[in-house]
C-alpha positions as CSV (number, residue, x, y, z in Angstrom):
1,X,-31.0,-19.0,-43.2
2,X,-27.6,-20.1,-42.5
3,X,-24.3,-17.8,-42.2
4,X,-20.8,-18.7,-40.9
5,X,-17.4,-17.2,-41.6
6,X,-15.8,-20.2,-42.1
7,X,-14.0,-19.1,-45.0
8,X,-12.3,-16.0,-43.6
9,X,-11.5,-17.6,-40.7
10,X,-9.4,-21.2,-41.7
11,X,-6.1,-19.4,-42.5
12,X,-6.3,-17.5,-39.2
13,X,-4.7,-20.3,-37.3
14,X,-1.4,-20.4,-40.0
15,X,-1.1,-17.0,-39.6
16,X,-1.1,-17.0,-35.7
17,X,1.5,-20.0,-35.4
18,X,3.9,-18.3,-38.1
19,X,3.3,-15.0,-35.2
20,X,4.3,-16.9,-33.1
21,X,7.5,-18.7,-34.5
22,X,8.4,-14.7,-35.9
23,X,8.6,-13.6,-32.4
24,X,10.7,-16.4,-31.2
25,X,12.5,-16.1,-34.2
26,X,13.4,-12.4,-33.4
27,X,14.3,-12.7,-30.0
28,X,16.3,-16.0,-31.2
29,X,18.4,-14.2,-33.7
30,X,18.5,-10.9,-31.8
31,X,20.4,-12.7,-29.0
32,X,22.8,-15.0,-31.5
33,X,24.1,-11.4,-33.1
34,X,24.5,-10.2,-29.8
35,X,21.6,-7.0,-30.2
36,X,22.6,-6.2,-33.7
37,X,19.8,-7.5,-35.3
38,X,18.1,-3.9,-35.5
39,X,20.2,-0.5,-35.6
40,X,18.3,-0.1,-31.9
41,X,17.2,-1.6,-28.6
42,X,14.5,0.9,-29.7
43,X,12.9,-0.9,-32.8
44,X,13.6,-4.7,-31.2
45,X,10.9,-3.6,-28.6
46,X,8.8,-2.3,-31.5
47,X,9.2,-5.2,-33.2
48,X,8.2,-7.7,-30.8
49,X,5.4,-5.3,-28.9
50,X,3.8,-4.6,-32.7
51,X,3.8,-9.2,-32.9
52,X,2.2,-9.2,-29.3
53,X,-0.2,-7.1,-29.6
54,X,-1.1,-8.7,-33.1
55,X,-1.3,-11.7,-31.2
56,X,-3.4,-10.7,-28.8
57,X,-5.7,-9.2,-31.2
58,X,-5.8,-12.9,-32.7
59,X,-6.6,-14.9,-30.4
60,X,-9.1,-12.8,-28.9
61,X,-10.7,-11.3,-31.9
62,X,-11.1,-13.4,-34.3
63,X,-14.0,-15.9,-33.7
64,X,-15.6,-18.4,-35.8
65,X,-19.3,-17.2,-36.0
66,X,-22.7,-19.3,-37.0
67,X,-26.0,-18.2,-37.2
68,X,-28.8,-20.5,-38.0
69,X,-32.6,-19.7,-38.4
70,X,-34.0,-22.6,-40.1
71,X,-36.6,-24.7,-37.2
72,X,-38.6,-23.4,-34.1
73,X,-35.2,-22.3,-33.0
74,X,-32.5,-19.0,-33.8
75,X,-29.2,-20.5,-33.2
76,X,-26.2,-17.9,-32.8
77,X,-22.7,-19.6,-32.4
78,X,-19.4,-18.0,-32.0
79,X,-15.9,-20.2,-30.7
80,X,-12.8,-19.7,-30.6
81,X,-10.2,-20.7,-33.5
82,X,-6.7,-21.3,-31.8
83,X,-7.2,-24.8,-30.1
84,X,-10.8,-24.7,-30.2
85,X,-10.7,-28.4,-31.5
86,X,-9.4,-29.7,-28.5
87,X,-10.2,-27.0,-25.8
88,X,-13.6,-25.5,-26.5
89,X,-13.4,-23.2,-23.3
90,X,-14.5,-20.1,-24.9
91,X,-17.5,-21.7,-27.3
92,X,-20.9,-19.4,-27.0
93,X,-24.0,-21.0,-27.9
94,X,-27.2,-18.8,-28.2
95,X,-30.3,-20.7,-28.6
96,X,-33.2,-18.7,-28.4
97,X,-36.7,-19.5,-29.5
98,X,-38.0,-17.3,-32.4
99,X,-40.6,-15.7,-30.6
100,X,-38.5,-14.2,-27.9
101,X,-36.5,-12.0,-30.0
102,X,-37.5,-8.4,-29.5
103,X,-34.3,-6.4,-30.8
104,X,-31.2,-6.5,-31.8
105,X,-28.5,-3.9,-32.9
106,X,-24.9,-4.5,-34.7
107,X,-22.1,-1.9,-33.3
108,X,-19.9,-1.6,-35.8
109,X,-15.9,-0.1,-33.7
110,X,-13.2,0.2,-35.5
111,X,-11.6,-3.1,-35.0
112,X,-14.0,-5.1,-33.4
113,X,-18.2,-5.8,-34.4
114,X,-20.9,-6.9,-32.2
115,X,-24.1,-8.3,-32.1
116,X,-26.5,-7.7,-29.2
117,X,-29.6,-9.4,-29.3
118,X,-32.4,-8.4,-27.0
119,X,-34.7,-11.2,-25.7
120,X,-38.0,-10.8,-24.1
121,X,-38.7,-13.9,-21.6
122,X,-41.0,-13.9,-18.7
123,X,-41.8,-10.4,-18.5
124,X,-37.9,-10.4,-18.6
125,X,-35.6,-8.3,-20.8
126,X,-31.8,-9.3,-21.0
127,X,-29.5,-9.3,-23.6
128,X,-26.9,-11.6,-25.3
129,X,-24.3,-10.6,-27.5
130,X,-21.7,-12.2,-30.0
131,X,-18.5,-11.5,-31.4
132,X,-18.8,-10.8,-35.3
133,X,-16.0,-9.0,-36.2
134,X,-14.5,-11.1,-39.2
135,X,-18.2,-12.0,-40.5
136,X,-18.3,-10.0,-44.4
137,X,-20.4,-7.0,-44.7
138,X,-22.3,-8.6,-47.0
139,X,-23.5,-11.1,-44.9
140,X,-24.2,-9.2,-42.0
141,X,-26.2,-7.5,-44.2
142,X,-28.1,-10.9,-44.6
143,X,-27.7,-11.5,-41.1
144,X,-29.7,-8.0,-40.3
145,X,-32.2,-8.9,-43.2
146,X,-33.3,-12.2,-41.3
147,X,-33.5,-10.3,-37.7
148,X,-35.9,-7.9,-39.4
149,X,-37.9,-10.0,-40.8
150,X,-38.4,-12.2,-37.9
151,X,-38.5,-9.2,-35.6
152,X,-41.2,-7.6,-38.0
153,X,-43.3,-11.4,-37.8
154,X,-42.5,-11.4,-34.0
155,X,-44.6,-7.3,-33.6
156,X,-47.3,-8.5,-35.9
């Protein structure tokens, strides 16, 4: 089985760059009309504090995810999507053979989603984890259907 959220994620880097030329654009403006842009100082900080934390939320939230299961070998993907073509410094591949999956678990916060798979390796337990906050529910809900399965032939 094969799942990515390609889909969800191409507009993410338009909508970063036009965050990005807002917040210039605000402090731009704010200082051509000499502060009088907003009625206060107050809602200017607002303003550009509400577009940096969205930022921030961006560019470290939203990865591109892949999971492949087809072959000898569970492949779990997740890069970046701001200049990941040219700079793939935060890229996490997860290759991990099928028979050394033990568990896994999907914690679900209120802005960000997880997956922590559990791996079973020379009398070893560790864990490795991935970023899967902008995958759909309904194909984590595939995603959790394919651990199961190959957790449930794994036990057997």
């Amino acid at each position: 089985m094969r799942l990515t959220n390609y889909n969800t994620i191409k507009i993410i880097p338009g909508i970063y760059y036009f965050s990005v030329v807002s917040f210039f654009l605000i402090i731009f403006l704010n200082f051509q009309l000499d502060g009088t842009l907003f009625p206060s100082k107050r809602y200017y900080y607002l303003a550009l504090a509400s577009i940096f934390v969205g930022l921030v939320y961006v560019y470290f939230g939203w990865k591109y995810f892949e999971y492949d299961s087809e072959g000898e070998v569970v492949v779990f993907l997740n890069r970046g999507v701001i200049l990941s073509n040219f700079l793939n410094y935060r890229g996490n591949a997860i290759e991990i053979r099928r028979s050394r999956i033990v568990d896994y678990k999907v914690y679900n916060f209120l802005i960000y989603k997880r997956l922590i798979i559990y791996i079973e390796s020379n009398n070893k337990s560790y864990s490795r984890h991935c970023n899967i906050t902008f995958v759909s529910p309904r194909k984590i809900n595939y995603l959790k259907q394919s651990l199961n399965k190959l957790i449930k032939k794994n036990k057997s």
